[in-house]
TIVO-2410 file (N, C-alpha, C; in nm, 3 decimals):
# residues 102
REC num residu      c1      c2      c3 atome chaine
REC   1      X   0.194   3.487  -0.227     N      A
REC   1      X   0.209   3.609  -0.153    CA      A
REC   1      X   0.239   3.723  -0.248     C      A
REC   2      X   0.213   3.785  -0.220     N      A
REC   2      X   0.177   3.949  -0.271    CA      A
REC   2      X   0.323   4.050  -0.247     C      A
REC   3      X   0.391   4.120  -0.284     N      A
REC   3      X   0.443   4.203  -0.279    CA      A
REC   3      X   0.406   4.298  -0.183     C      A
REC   4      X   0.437   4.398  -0.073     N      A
REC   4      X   0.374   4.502  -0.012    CA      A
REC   4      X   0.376   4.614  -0.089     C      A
REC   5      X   0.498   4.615  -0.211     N      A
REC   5      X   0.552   4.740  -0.265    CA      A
REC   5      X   0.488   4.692  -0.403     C      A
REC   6      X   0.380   4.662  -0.445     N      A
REC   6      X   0.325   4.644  -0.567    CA      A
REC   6      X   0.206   4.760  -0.532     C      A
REC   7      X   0.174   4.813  -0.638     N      A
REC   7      X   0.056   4.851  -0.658    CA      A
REC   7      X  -0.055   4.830  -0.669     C      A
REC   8      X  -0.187   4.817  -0.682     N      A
REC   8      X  -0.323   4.760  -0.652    CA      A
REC   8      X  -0.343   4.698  -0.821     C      A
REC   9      X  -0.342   4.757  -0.857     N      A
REC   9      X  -0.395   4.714  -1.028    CA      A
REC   9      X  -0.298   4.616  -1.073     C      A
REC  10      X  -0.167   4.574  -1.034     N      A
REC  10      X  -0.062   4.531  -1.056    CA      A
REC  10      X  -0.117   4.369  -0.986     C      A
REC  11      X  -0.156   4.365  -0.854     N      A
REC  11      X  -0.188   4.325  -0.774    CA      A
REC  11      X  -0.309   4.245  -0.815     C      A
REC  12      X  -0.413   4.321  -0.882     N      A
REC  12      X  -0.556   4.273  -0.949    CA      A
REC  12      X  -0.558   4.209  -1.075     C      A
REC  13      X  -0.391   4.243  -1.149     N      A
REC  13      X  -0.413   4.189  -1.273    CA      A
REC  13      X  -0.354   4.038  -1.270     C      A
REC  14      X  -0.224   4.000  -1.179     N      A
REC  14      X  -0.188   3.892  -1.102    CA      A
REC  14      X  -0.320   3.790  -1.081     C      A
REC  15      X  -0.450   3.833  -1.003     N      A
REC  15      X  -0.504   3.766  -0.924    CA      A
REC  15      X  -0.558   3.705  -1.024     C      A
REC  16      X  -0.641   3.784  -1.108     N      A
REC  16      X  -0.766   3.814  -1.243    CA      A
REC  16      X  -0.691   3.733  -1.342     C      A
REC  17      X  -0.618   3.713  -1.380     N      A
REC  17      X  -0.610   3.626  -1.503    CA      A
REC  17      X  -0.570   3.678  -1.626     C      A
REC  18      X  -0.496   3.644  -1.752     N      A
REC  18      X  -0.500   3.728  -1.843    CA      A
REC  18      X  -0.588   3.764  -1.940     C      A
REC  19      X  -0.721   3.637  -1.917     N      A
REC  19      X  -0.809   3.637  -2.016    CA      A
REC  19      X  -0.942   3.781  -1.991     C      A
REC  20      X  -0.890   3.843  -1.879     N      A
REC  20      X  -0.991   3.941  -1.835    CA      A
REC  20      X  -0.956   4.037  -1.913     C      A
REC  21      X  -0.830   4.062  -1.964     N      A
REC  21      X  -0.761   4.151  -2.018    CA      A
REC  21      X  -0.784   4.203  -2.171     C      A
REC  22      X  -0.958   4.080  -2.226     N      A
REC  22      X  -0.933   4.063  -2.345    CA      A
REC  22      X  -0.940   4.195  -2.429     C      A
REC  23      X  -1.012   4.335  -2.374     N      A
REC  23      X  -0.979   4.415  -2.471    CA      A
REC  23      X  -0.875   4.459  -2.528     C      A
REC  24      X  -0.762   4.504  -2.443     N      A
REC  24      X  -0.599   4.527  -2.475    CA      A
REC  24      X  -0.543   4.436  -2.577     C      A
REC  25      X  -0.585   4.280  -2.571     N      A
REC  25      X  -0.528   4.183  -2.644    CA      A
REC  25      X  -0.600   4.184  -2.755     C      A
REC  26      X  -0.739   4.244  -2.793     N      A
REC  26      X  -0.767   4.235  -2.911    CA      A
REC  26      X  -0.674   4.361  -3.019     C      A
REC  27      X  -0.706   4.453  -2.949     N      A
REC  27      X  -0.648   4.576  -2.996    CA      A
REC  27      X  -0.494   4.548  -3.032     C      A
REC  28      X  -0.428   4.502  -2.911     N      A
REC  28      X  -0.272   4.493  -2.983    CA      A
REC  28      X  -0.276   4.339  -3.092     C      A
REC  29      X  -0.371   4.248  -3.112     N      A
REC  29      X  -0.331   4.166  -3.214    CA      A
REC  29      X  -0.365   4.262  -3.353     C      A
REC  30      X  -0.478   4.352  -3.334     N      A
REC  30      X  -0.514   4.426  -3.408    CA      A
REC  30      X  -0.380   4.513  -3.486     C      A
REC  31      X  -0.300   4.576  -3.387     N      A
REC  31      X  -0.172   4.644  -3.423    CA      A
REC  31      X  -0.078   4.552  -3.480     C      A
REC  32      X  -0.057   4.408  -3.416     N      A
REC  32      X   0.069   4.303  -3.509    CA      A
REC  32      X  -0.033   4.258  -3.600     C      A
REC  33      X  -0.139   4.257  -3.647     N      A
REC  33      X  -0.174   4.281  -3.790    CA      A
REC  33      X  -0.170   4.369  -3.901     C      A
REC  34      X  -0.200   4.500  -3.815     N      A
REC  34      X  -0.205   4.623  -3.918    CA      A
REC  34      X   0.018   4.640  -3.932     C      A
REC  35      X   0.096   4.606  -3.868     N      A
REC  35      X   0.200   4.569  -3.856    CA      A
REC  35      X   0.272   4.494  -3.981     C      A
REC  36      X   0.223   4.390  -3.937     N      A
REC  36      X   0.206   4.248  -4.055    CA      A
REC  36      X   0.207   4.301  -4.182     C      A
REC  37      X   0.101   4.363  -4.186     N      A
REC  37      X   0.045   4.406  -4.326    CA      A
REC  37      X   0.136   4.496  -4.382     C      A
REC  38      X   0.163   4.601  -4.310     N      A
REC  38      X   0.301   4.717  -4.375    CA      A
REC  38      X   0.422   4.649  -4.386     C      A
REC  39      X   0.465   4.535  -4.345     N      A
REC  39      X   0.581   4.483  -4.373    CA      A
REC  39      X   0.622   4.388  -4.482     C      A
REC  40      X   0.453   4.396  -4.506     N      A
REC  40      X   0.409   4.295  -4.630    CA      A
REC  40      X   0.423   4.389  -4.741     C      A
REC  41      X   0.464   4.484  -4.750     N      A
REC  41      X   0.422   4.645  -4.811    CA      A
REC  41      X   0.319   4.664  -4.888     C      A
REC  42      X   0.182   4.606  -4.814     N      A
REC  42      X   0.084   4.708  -4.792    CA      A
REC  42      X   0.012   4.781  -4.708     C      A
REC  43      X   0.082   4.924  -4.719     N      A
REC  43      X   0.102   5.021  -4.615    CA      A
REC  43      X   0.007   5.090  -4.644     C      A
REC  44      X  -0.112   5.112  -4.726     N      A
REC  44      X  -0.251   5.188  -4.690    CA      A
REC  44      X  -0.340   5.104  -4.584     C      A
REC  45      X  -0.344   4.953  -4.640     N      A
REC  45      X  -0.431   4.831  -4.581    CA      A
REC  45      X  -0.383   4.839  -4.431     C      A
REC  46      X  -0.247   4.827  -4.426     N      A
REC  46      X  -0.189   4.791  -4.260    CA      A
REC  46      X  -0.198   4.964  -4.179     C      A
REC  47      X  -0.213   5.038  -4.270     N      A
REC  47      X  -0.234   5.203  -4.185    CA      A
REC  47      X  -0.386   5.183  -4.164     C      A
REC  48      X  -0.457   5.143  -4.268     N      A
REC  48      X  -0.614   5.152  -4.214    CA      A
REC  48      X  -0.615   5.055  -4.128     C      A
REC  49      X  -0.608   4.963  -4.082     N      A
REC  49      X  -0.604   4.869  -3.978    CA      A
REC  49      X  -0.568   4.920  -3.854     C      A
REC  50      X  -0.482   4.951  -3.845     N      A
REC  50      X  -0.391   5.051  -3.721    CA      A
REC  50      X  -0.480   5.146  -3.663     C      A
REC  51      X  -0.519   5.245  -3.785     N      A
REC  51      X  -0.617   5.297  -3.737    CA      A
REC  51      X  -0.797   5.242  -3.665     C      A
REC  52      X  -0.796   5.138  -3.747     N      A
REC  52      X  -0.927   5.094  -3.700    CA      A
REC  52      X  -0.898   5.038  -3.542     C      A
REC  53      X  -0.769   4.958  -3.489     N      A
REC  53      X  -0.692   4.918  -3.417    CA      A
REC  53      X  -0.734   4.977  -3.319     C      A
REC  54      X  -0.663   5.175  -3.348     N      A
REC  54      X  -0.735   5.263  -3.214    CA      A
REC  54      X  -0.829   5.307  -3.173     C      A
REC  55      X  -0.899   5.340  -3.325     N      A
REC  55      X  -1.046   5.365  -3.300    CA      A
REC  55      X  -1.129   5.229  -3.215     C      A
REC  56      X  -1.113   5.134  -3.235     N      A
REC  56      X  -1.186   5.012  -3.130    CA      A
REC  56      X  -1.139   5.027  -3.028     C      A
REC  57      X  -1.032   5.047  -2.996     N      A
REC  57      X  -0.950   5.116  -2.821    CA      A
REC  57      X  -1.067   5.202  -2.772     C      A
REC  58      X  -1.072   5.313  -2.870     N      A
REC  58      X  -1.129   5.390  -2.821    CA      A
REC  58      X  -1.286   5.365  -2.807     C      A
REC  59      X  -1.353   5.323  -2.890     N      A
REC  59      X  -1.484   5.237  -2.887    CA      A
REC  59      X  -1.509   5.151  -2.722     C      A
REC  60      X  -1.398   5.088  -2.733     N      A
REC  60      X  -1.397   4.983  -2.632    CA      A
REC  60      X  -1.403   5.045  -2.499     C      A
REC  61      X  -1.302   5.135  -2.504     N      A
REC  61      X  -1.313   5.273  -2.371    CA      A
REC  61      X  -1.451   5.319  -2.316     C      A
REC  62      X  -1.529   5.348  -2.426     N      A
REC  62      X  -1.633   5.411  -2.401    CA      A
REC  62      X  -1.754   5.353  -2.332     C      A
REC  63      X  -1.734   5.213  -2.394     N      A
REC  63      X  -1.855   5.118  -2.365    CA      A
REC  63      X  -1.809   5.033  -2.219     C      A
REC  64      X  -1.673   4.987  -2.214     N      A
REC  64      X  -1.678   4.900  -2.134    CA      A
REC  64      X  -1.686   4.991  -1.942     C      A
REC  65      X  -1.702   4.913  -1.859     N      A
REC  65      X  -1.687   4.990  -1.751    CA      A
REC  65      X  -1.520   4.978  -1.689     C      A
REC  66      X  -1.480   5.077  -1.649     N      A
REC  66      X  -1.360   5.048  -1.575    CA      A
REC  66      X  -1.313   4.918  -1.549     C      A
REC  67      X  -1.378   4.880  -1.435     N      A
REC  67      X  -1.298   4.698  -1.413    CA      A
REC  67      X  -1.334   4.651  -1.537     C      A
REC  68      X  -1.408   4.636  -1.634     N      A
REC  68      X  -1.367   4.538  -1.744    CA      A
REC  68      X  -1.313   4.589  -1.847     C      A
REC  69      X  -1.271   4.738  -1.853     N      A
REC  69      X  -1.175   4.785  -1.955    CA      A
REC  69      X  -1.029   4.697  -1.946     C      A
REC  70      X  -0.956   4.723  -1.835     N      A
REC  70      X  -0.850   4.637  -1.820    CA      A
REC  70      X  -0.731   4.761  -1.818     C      A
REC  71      X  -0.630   4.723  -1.915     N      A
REC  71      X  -0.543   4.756  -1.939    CA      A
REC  71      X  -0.554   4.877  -2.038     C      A
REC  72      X  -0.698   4.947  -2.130     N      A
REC  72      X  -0.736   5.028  -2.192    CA      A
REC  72      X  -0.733   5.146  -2.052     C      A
REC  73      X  -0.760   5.101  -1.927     N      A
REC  73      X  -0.772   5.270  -1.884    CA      A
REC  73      X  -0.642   5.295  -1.858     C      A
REC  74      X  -0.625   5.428  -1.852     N      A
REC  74      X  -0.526   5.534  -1.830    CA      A
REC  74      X  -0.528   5.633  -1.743     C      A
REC  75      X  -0.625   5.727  -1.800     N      A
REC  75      X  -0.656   5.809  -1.715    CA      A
REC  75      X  -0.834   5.842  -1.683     C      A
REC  76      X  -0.870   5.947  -1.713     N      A
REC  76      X  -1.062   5.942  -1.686    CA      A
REC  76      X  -1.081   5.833  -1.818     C      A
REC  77      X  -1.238   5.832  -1.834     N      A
REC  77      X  -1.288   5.783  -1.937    CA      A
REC  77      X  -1.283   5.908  -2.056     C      A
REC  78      X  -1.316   5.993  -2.011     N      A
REC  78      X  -1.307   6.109  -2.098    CA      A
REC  78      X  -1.186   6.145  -2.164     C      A
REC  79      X  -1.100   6.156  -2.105     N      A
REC  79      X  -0.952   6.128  -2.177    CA      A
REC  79      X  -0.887   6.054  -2.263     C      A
REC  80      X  -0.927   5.940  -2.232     N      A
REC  80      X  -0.891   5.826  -2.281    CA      A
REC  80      X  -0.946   5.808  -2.420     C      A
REC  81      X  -1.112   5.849  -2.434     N      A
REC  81      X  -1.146   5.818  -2.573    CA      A
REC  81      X  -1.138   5.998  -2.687     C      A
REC  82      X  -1.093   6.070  -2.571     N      A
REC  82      X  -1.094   6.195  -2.654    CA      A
REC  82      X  -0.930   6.152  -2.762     C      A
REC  83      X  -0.868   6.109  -2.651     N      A
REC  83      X  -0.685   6.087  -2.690    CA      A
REC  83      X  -0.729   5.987  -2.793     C      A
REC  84      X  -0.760   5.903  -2.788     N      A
REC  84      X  -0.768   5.748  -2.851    CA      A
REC  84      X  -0.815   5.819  -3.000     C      A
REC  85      X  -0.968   5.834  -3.003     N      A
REC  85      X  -1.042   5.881  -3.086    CA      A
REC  85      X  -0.974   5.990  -3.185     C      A
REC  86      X  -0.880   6.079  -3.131     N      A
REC  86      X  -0.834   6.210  -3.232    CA      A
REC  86      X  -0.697   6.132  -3.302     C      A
REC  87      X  -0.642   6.018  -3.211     N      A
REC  87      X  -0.490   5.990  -3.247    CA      A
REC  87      X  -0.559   5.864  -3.381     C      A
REC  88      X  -0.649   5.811  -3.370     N      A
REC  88      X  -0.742   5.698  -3.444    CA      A
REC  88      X  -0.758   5.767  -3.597     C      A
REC  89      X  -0.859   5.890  -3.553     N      A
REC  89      X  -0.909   5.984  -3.684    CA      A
REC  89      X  -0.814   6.046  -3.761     C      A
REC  90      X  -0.682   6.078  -3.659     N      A
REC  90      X  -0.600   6.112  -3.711    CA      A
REC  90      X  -0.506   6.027  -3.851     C      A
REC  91      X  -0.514   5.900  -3.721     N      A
REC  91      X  -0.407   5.771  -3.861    CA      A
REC  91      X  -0.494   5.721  -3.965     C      A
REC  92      X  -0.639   5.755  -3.966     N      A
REC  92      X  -0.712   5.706  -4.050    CA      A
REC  92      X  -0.703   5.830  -4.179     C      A
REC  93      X  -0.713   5.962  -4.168     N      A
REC  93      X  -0.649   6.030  -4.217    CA      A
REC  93      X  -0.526   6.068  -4.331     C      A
REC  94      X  -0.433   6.035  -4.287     N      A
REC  94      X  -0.290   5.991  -4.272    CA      A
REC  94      X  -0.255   5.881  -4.364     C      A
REC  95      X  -0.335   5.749  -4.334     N      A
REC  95      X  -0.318   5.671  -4.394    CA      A
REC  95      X  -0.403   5.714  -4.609     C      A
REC  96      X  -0.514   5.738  -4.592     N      A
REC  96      X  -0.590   5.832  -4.721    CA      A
REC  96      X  -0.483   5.936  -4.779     C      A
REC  97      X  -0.447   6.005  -4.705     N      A
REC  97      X  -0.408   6.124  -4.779    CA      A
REC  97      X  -0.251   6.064  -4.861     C      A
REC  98      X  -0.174   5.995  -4.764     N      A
REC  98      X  -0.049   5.948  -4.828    CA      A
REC  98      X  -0.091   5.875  -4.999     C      A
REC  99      X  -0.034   5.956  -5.091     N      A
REC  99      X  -0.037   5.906  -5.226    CA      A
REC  99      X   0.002   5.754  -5.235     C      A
REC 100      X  -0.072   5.645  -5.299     N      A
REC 100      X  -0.055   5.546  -5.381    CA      A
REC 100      X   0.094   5.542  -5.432     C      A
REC 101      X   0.199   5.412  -5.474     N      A
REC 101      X   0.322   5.392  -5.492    CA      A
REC 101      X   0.319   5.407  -5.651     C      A
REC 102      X   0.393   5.444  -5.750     N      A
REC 102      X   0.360   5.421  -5.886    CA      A
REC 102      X   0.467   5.306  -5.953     C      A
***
């Protein structure tokens, strides 16, 4: 039985399984790798990862349709990969420009 005071997507992700979910789960193993890697202290390798991390979020946004995005939508599609895509380009960025350790 179902909750009355649950929400629909809450409700759909219960029914659906977690394996439907697989884009979110690639992306965040993607993040406890690029993770991994900075704690390993290498923090250009684990920043480019991170970034590649969101940029496939955002990839994934674009291509997949709503019901099989999953847990990637948020808000429109348009939003989602504009946000994803600038916060992505951004850490990819970020990660380059930060100087090498001597």
């Amino acid at each position: 039985m179902s909750n009355s005071k649950d929400p629909d997507n809450v409700r759909d992700l219960r029914a659906s399984g977690w394996w439907r979910q697989w884009p979110i789960i690639v992306v965040l193993l993607g993040v406890a790798i690029a993770l991994t890697l900075v704690s390993l202290d290498y923090f250009r390798r684990g920043s480019v990862v991170l970034a590649g991390s969101v940029l496939l979020a955002a990839f994934l946004r674009l291509l997949l349709p709503d019901r099989e995005a999953g847990l990637l939508v948020v808000r429109s599609r348009r939003v989602d990969v504009i946000v994803l895509g600038v916060l992505g380009s951004l850490l990819a960025i970020f990660a380059f420009w930060v100087p090498p350790p001597r």
